[in-house]
C-alpha positions in Angstrom: 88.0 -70.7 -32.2 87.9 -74.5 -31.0 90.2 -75.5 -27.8 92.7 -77.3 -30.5 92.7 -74.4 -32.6 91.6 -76.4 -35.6 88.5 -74.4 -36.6 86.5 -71.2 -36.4 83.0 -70.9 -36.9 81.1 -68.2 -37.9 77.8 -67.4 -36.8 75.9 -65.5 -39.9 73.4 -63.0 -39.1 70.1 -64.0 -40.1 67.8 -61.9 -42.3 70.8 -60.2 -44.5 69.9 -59.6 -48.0 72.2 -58.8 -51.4 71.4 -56.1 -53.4 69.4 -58.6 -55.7 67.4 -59.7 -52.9 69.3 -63.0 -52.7 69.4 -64.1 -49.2 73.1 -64.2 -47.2 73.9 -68.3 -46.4 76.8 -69.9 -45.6 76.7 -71.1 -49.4 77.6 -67.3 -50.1 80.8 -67.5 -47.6 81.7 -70.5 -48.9 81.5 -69.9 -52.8 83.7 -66.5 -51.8 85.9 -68.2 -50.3 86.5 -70.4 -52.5 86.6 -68.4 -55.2 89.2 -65.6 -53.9 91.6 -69.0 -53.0 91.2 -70.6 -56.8 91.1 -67.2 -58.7 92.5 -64.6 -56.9 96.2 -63.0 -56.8 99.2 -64.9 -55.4 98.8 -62.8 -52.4 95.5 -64.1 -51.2 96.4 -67.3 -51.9 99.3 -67.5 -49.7 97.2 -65.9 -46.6 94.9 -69.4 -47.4 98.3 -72.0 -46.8 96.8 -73.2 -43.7 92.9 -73.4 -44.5 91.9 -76.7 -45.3 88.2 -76.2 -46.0 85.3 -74.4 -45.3 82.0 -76.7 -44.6 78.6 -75.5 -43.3 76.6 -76.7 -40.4 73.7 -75.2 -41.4 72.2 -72.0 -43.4 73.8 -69.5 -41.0 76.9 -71.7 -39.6 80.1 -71.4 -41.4 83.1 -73.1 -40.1 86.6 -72.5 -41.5 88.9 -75.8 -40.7 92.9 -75.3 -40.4 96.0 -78.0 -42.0 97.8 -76.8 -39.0 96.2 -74.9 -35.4 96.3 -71.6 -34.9 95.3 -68.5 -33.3 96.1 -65.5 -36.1 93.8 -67.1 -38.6 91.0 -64.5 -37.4 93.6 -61.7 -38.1 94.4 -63.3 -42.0 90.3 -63.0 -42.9 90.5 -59.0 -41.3 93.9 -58.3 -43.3 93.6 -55.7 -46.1 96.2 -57.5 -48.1 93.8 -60.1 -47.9 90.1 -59.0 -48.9 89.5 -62.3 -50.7 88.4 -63.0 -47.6 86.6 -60.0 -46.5 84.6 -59.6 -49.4 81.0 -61.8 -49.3 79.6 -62.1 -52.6 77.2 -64.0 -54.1 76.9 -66.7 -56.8 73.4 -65.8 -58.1 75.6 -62.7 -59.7 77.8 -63.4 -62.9 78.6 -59.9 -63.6 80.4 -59.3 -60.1 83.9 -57.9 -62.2 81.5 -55.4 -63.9 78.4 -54.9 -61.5 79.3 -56.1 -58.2 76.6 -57.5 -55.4 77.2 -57.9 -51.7 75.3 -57.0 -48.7 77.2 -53.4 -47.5 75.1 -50.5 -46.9 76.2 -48.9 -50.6 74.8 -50.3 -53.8 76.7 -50.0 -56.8 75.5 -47.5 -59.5 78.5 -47.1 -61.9 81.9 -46.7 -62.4 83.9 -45.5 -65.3 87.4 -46.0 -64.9 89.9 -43.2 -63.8 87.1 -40.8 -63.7 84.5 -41.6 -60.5 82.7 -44.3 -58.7 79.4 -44.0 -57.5 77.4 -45.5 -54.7 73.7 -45.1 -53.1 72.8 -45.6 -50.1 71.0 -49.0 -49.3 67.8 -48.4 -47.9 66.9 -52.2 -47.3 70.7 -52.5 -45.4 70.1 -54.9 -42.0 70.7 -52.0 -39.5 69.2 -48.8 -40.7 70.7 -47.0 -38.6 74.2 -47.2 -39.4 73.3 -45.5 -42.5 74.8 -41.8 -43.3 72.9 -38.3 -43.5 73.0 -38.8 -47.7 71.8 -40.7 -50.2 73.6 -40.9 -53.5 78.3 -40.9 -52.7 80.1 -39.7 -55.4 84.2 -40.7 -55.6 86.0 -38.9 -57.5 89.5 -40.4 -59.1 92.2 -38.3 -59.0 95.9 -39.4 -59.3 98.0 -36.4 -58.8 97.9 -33.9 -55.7 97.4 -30.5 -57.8 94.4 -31.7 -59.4 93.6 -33.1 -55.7 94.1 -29.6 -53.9 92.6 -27.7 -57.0 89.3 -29.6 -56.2 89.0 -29.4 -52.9 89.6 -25.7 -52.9 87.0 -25.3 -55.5 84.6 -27.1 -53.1 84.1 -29.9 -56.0 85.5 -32.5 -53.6 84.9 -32.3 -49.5 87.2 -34.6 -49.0 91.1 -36.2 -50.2 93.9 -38.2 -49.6 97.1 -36.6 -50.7 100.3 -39.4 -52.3 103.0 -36.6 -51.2 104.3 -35.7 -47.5 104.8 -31.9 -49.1 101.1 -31.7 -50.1 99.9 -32.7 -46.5 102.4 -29.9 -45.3 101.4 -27.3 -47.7 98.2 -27.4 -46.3 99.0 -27.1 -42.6 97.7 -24.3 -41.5 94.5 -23.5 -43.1 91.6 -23.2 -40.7 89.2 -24.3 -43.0 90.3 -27.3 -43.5 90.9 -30.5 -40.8 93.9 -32.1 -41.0 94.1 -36.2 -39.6 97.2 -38.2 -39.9 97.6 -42.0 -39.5 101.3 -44.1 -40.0 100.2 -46.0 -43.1 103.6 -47.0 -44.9 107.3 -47.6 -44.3 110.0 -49.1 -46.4 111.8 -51.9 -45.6 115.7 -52.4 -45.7 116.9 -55.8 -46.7 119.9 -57.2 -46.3 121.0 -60.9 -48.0 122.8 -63.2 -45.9 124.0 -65.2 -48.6 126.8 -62.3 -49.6 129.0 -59.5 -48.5 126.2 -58.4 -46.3 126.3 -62.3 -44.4 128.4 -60.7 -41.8 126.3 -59.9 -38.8 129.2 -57.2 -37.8 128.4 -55.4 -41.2 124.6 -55.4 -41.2 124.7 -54.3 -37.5 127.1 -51.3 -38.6 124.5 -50.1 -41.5 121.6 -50.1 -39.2 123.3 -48.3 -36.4 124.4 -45.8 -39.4 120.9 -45.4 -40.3 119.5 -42.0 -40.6 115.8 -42.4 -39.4 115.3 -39.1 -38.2 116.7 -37.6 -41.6 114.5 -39.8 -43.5 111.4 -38.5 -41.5 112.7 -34.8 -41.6 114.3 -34.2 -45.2 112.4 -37.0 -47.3 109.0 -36.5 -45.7 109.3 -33.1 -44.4 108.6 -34.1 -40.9 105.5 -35.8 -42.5 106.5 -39.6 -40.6 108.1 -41.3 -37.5 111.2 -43.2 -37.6 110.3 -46.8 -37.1 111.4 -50.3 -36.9 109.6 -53.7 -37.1 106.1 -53.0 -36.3 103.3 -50.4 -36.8 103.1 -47.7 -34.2 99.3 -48.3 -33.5 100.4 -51.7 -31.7 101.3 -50.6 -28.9 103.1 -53.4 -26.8 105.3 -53.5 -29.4 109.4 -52.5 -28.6 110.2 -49.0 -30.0 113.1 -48.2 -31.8 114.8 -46.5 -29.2 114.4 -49.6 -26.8 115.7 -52.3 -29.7 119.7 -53.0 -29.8 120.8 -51.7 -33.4 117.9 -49.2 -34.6 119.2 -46.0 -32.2 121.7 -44.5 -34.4 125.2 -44.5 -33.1 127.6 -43.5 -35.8 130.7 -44.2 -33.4 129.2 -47.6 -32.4 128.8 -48.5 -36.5 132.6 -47.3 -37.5 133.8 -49.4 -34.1 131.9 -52.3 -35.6 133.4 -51.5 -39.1 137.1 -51.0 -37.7 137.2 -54.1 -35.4 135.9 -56.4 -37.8 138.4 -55.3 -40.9 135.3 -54.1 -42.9 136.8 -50.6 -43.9 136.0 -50.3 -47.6 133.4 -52.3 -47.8 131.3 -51.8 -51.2 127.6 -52.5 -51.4 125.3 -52.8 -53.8 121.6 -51.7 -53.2 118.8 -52.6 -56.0 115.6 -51.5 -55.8 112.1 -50.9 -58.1 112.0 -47.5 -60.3 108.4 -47.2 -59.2 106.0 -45.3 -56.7 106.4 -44.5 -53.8 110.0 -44.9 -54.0 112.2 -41.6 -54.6 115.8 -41.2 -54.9 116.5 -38.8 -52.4 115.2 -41.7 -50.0 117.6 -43.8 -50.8 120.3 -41.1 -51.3 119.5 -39.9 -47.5 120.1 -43.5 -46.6 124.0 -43.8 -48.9 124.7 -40.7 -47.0 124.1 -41.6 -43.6 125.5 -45.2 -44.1 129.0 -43.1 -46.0 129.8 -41.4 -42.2 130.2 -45.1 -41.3 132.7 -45.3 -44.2 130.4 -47.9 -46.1 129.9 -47.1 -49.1 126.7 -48.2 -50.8 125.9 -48.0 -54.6 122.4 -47.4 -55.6 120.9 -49.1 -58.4 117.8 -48.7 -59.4 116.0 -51.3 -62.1 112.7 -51.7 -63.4 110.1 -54.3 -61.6 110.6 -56.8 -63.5 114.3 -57.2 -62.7 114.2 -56.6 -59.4 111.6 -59.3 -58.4 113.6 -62.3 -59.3 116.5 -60.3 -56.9 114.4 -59.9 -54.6 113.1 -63.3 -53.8 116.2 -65.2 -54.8 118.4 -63.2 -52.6 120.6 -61.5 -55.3 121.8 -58.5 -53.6 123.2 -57.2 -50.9 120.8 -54.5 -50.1 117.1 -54.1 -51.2 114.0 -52.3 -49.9 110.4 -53.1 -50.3 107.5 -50.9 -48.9 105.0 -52.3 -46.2 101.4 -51.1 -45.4 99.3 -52.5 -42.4 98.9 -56.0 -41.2 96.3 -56.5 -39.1 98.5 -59.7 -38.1 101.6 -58.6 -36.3 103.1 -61.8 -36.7 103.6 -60.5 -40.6 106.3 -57.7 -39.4 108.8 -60.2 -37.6 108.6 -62.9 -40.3 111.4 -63.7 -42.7 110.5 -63.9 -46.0 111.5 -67.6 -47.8 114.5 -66.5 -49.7 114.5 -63.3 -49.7 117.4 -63.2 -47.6 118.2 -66.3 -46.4 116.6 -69.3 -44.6 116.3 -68.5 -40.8 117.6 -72.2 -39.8 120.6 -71.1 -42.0 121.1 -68.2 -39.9 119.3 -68.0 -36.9 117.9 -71.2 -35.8 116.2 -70.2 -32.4 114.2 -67.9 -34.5 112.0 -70.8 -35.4 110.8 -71.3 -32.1 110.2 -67.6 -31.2 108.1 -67.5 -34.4 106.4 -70.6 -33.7 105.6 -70.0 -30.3 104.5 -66.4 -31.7 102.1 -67.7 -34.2 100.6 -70.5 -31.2 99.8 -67.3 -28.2 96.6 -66.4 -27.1 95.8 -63.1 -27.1 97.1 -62.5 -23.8 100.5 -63.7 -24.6 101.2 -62.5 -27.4 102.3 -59.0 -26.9 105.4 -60.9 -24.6 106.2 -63.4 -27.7 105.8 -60.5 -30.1 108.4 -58.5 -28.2 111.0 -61.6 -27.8 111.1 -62.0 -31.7 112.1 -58.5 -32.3 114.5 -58.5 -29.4 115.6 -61.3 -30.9 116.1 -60.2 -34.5 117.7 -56.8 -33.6 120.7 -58.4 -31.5 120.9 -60.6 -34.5 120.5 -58.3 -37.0 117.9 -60.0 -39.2 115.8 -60.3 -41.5 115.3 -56.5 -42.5 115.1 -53.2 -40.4 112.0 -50.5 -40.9 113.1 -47.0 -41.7 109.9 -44.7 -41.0 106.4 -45.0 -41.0 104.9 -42.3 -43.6 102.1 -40.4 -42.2 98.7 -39.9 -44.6 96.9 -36.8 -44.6 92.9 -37.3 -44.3 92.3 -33.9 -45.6 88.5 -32.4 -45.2 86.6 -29.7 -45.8 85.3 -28.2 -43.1 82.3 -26.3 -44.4 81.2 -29.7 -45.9 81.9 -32.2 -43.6 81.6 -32.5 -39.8 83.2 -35.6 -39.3 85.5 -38.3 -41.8 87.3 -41.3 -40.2 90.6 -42.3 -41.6 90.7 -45.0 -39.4 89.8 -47.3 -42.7 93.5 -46.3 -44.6 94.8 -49.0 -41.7 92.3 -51.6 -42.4 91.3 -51.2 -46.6 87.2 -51.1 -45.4 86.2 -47.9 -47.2 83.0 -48.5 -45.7 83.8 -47.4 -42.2 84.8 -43.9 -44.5 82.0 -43.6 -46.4 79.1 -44.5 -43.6 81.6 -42.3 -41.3 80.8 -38.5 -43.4 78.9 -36.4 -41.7 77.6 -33.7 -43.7 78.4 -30.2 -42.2 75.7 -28.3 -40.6 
């Protein structure tokens, strides 16, 4: 990174060939580059706001240049929300949608969709000895958990990744098998500042009223960790329990309620009728938040009705579901509109986020922990519910080793050059 934090540059590794055996240059960064920011989803897109251009020195020197400075711009390439970035291809290739090209130590073979992918081992990949114990991957798509367990048990699968909390818990137990969990997912609770839900009293009552600990133990069967505005993996990040408003405190919520004349209040809470959200999630919650003597009407609409809510602010609660950033900056920052503008409602949040997004490495775990400190007394912009554990579920007669590091980050290659077959 330069001093004025106006730049990074890359220095590519000499030598590294594509599956074709075109040779890696900065051409190929920038072409990919370039190509995720003109063609790729909204999402990708919006993590390139703040690059200006990508120009190369030479063959092997790639520098990124910023419209504004700063030091997370590192973290916005690593993001798996944003592997645009990541993802080094090629422009000798046309057929990259159908037959894709890069560099990684798996070739493609073939895919047919829904069924299986399948991947051999590059024998020409720059460091030979990264490679695995196998030659030819096969990965096997399977959407539902039966059909999951039913495989694996039948030893035509070594090794899966359950959707539900109860199939991870249904398996506990069995020696055979190993059994790694990593906080992947947690849902969001948002609450509009443009409504009923404005008052800071109110929105401090319905987190206080939160049942976390139900969530984790009756929705998840014990299969999570109630959470608040970061991931648990960073660790100088404020826990729950040390944040004003996230430990729950029914007494404190209907003291908040009673002093303020909010007895009666009626709220309205839209959300997406679509994976991963369940209604006894959201029924825990209306529980917990009715012992406060709030009571909270769920209403569930399809996507395409709940979008427009959700970024225009139309409701008074809302929920969305949040993976891993590998920029913590993401799990303090308000969303534009989605609840309401932070100058609107809390000014001095600017600052704290601005002087967040400027630290070096070194101080930003203290400016990381004075924007959540900051948010919780204010309750804003949104409180985190749990963090949803994911099972990494192996075989041990087949495999010695699997890590599930890569469900944080999105690089399946750190899985795939990670099995180990088993002795």
């Amino acid at each position: 990174m330069a001093d004025d934090k106006m730049s990074y540059t890359f220095n590519l590794r000499k030598g590294v060939k594509f599956h074709n055996g075109a040779a890696l240059t900065c051409a190929d960064v920038k072409y990919s580059v370039e190509r995720a920011v003109s063609d790729g989803i909204p999402m990708v897109q919006q993590r390139a706001e703040n690059l200006a251009e990508i120009t190369c020195t030479d063959d092997y020197t790639a520098v990124y240049h910023m419209v504004e400075p700063d030091t997370t711009f590192v973290y916005v390439i690593g993001d798996s929300t944003g592997l645009g970035f990541s993802s080094i291809l090629t422009s000798t290739n046309s057929a990259q949608g159908t037959s894709p090209v890069g560099t990684g130590p798996f070739t493609f073979v073939s895919y047919v969709p829904g069924s299986e992918l399948v991947l051999d081992v590059n024998n020409d990949y720059w460091n030979p000895s990264a490679l695995p114990d196998f030659d030819r991957l096969h990965v096997r798509i399977i959407t539902e958990d039966a059909s999951m367990v039913a495989a694996l048990r039948a030893g035509e699968v070594a090794l899966i990744h359950p959707t539900s909390a109860a199939t991870t818990a249904g398996l506990r137990g069995d020696d055979s098998l190993t059994i790694d969990d990593i906080p992947t997912r947690t849902f969001w609770i948002h609450a509009s500042k443009v409504g009923k839900t404005r008052d800071d009293n109110l929105v401090k009552a319905l987190w206080l009223c939160m049942d976390r600990q139900a969530i984790a133990d009756v929705v998840y069967m014990g299969e999570a960790v109630p959470w608040s505005t970061a991931h648990p993996l960073v660790e100088y990040a404020l826990k729950p329990e040390e944040l004003p408003n996230y430990t729950r405190d029914v007494a404190a919520g209907k003291k908040l309620i009673a002093d303020n004349g909010l007895e009666g209040t009626q709220l309205d809470f839209v959300y997406p009728t679509r994976a991963p959200y369940e209604d006894i999630f959201f029924e825990v919650l209306q529980a917990s938040w009715a012992e406060c003597g709030i009571e909270v009407q769920l209403s569930p609409v399809e996507q395409a009705v709940w979008i427009p809510k959700l970024i225009n602010a139309d409701y008074d609660l809302s929920s969305t579901d949040q993976g891993w950033y590998s920029n913590p900056y993401r799990y303090v920052l308000p969303r534009t509109g989605w609840q309401a503008m932070p100058d609107e409602i809390l000014p001095e949040l600017i600052p704290a986020l601005a002087a967040l997004a400027a630290a070096t490495p070194e101080e930003r775990p203290e400016a990381f922990r004075a924007v959540q400190m900051l948010e919780a007394e204010n309750a804003y912009p949104y409180s985190g519910t749990v963090y949803t554990n994911t099972g990494h579920i192996y075989r041990n007669d087949l495999l010695s080793n699997a890590d599930h590091s890569w469900y944080l980050t999105g690089d399946k290659r750190v899985l795939y050059l990670s099995l180990t077959p088993a002795d």
